[in-house]
C-alpha positions in Angstrom: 0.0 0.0 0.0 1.2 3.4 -1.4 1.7 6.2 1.6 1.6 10.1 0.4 3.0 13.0 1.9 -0.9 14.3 2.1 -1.8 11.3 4.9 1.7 11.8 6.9 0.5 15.6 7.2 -3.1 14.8 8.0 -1.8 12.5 10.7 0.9 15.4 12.0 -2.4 17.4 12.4 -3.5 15.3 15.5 -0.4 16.6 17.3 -0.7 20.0 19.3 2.4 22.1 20.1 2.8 21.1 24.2 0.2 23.5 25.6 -1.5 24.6 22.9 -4.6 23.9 20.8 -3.1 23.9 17.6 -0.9 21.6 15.6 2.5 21.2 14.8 1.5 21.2 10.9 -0.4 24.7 10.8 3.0 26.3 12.9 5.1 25.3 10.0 7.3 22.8 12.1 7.4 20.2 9.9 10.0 21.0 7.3 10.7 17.7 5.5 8.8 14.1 4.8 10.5 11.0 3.3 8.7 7.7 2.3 10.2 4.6 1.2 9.2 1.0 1.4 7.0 1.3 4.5 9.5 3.4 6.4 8.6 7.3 7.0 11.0 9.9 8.0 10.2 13.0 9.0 12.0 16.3 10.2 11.0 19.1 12.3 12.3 22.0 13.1 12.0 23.8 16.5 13.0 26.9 18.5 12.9 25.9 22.3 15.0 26.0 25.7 12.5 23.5 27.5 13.7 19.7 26.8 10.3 18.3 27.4 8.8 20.1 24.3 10.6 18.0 21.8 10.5 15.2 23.6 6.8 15.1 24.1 6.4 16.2 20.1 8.6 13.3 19.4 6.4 10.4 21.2 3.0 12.4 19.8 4.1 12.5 16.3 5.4 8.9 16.1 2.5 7.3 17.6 0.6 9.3 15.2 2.7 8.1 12.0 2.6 4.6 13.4 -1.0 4.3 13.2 -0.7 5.2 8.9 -2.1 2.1 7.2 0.9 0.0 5.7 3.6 2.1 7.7 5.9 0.1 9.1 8.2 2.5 10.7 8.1 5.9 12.1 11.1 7.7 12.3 10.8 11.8 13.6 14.3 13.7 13.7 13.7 17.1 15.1 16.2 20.0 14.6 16.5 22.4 17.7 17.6 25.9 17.6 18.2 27.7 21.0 15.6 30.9 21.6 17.1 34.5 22.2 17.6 35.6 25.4 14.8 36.4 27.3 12.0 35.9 23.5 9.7 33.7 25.0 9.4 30.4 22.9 12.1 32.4 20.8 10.6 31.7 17.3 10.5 35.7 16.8 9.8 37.5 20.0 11.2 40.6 20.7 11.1 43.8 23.0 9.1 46.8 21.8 11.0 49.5 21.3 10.2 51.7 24.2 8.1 49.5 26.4 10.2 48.2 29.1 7.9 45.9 30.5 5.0 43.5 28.8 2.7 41.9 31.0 -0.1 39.5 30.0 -3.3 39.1 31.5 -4.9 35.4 30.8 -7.1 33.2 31.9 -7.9 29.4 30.7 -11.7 29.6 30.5 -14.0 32.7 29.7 -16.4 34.5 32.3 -13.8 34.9 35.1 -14.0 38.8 34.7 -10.6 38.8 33.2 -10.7 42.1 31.0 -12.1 43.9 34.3 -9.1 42.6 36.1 -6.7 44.0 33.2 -8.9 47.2 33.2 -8.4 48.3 36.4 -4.9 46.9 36.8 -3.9 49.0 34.4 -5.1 52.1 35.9 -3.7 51.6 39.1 -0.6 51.1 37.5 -1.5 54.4 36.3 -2.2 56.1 39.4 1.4 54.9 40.6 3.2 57.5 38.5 3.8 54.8 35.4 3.3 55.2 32.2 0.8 52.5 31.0 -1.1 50.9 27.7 -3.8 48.6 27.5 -4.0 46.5 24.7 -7.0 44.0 23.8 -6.3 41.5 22.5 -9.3 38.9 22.7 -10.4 40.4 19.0 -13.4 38.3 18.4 -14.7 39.7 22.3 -13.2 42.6 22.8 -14.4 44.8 25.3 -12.1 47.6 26.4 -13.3 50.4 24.2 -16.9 49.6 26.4 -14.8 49.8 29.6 -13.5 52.4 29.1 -16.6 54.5 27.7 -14.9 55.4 24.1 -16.2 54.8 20.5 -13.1 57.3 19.4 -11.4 55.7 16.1 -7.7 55.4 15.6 -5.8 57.2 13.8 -2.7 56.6 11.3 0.7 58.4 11.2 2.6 59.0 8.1 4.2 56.2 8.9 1.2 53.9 8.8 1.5 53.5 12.4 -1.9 53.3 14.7 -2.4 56.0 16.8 -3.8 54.7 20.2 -7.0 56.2 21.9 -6.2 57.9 25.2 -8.0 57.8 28.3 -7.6 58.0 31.8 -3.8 58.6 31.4 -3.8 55.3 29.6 -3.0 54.5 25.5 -5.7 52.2 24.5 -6.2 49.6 21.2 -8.5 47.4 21.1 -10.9 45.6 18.1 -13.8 47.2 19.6 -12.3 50.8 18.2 -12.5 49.5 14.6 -16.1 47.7 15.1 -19.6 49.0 15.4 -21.5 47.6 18.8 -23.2 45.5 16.3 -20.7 44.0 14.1 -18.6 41.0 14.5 -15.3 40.0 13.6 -15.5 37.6 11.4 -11.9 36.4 10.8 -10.3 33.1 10.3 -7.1 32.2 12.3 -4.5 33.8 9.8 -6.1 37.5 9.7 -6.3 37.1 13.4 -2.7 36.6 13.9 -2.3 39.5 11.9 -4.5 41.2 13.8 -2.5 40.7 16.8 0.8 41.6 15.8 0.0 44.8 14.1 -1.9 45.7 17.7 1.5 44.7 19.4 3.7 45.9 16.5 2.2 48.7 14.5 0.8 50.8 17.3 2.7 54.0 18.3 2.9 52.9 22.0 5.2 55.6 22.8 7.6 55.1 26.1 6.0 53.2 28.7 6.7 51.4 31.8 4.1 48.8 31.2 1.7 47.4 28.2 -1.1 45.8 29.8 -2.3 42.9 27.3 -5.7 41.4 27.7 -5.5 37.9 26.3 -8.4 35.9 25.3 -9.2 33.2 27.2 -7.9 29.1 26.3 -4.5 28.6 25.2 -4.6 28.6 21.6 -3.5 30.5 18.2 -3.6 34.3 19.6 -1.4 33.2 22.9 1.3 31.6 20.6 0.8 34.8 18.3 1.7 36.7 21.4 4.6 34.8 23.0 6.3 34.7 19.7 5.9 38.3 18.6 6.9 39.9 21.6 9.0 39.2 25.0 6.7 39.1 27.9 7.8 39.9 31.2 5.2 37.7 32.8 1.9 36.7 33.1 -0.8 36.9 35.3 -3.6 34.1 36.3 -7.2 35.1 36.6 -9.2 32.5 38.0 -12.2 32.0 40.3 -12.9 29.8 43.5 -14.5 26.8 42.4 -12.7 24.0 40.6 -13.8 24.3 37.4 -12.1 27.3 37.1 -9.0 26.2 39.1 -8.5 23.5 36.2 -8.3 25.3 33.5 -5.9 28.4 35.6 -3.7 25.3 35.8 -3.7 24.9 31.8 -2.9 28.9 31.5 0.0 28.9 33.7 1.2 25.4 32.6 0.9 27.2 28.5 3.3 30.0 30.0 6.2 27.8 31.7 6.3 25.8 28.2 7.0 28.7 26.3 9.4 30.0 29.4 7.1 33.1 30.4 7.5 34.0 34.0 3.9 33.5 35.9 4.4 36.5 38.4 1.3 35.8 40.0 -2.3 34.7 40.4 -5.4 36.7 40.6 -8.6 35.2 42.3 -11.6 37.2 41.1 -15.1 37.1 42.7 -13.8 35.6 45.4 -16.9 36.8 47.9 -19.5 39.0 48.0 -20.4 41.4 51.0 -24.1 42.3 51.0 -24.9 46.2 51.4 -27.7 45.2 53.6 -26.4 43.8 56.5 -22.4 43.6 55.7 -22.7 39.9 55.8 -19.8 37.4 53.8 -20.9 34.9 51.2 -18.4 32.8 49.4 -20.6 32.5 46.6 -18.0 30.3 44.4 -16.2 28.4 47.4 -13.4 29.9 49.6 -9.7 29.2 49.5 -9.3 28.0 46.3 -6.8 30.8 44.1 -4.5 30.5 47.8 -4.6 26.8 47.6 -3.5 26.9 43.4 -1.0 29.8 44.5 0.8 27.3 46.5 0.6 24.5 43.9 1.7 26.7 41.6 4.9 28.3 43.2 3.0 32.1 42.5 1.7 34.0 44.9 -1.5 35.0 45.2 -1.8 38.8 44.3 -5.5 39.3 45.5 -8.5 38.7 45.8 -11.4 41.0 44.2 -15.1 40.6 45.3 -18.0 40.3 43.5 -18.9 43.9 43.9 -22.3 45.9 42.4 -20.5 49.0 41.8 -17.5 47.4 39.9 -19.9 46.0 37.5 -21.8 49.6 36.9 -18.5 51.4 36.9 -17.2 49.1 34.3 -20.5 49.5 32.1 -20.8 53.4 32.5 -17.4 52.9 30.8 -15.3 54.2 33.7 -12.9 51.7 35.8 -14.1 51.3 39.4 -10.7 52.2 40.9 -10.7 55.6 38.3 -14.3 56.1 39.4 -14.3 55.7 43.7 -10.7 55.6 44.9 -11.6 54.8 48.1 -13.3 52.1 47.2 -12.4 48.3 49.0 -11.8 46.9 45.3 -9.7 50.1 44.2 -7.5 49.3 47.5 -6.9 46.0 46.2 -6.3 46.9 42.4 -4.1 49.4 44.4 -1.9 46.6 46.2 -1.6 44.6 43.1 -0.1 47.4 41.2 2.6 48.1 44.2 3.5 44.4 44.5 3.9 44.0 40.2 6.1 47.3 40.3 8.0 45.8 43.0 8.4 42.4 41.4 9.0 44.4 37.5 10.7 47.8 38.9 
């Protein structure tokens, strides 16, 4: 039985980059196949500091060679390359010129109140004296431009660079400048990449001391985008209490220390609600849980925001609880996140 190139690579599909939803084949590792008499060989190429990627790629793509119809051997050489310094998975990242440090907000799963959490972090950060950008990237959600109560649209410089929209001291860019309210972005994987880079890339930043980035939740195409376009700093974990939440926090931080980002920290959000009535404490989603996965992750845990009435009107009025009430309980906490990142990324 006759085996083509076309089945090898529609087998290679079924193997995922370690930590990521998408295949080695669609990434462009795969650089060479050979077939002869029942015997495949084929080569990859990689760019990676952590052993265990190759070695898990290896086992992955030979079991899924082996089980070809009339293969009778599976051989998989991979070529590794050492990353840059301090580029992430090292395939291209780099620093932005001007930006000294990069910081990624992520989650595993949706609905943990993650772009609230990277709205008013980035604020305080602001009110600290630093000079701060936001950037959005969940581009088929975005919600930033809501947050923070603009419908301004972006400029171009003679350069064709993106001017970012300004607001509360901060330099904004997000999808939701370049949509209507009612209109979707409707993009397949490549343009979304693209999207993503030119938001990272192509944006006239300026000088700043931190670029907020508010990742999409899962661990798929636009993290990898991310980790390979530009050098993060670190990354911070936005979870919830309960265990189903906890799970997939583990998959986020677990994506990050593959591609050698730093997690510098774990935030657990609606972790407790206080009722205005009576002041009484309700641990709606459980208790304990973001300390508990701080300690089996190594991170610590850098707060813990409450389900809070006014953070959720703030944030739709389009106007970041800790800009809005600065002496509000949440704002403290946004506060003491701020102080403990710019003491852990002076």
């Amino acid at each position: 039985m006759s085996i083509s190139e076309e089945q090898v690579k529609n087998a290679l599909k079924s193997v995922k980059y370690p930590g990521f939803t998408r295949d080695i084949v669609s990434f462009g590792l795969v650089k060479s196949v050979q077939i002869e008499n029942g015997e495949v060989k084929v080569q990859i190429a990689l760019a990676t500091s952590d052993p265990n990627v190759p070695a898990t790629i290896k086992t992955d793509a030979e079991q899924a060679l082996g089980a070809i119809d009339g293969v009778q051997r599976a051989k998989v050489l991979i070529d590794i390359h050492a990353p840059p310094a301090g580029a992430g998975t090292g395939m291209a990242a780099t620093r932005i010129p001007g930006i000294r440090h990069v910081i990624a907000v992520a989650s595993g799963k949706g609905g943990v109140g993650k772009s609230t959490i990277a709205a008013n972090l980035a604020v305080a950060l602001e009110q600290t004296g630093a000079r701060v950008g936001l950037c959005d990237c969940d581009i088929y959600g975005p919600s930033i431009s809501l947050m923070f109560g603009t419908r301004e649209r972006p400029m171009a410089t003679e350069e064709n660079k993106i001017v970012p929209i300004e607001q509360y001291g901060l330099r904004l860019m997000s999808m939701g400048f370049l949509l209507d309210d009612t209109s979707p972005a409707i993009l397949r994987g490549p343009m979304v990449t693209r999207y993503t880079q030119q938001f990272l890339r192509q944006v006239e930043w300026g000088e700043l001391d931190y670029l907020v980035l508010d990742l999409p939740p899962g661990t798929g195409d636009i993290q990898l985008t991310i980790v390979q376009t530009v050098a993060l700093s670190g990354a911070l974990i936005v979870t919830t209490p309960q265990e189903v939440a906890l799970i997939d926090a583990r998959k986020a931080a677990t994506m990050f220390e593959k591609v050698n980002v730093p997690v510098l920290g774990l935030i657990e959000n609606m972790s407790y609600f206080v009722s205005p009535s009576d002041g009484k404490h309700y641990d709606i989603f459980g208790s304990g849980g973001g300390e508990r996965e701080a300690k089996r992750l190594r991170v610590p845990l850098l707060g813990q925001i409450p389900i809070d009435i006014a953070t959720r009107e703030s944030g739709d009025r389009g106007n970041p609880i800790v800009s809005e009430d600065r002496k509000s309980p949440v704002t403290a906490e946004f506060k003491k996140i701020a102080q403990n990142l710019r003491s852990a990324l002076p």
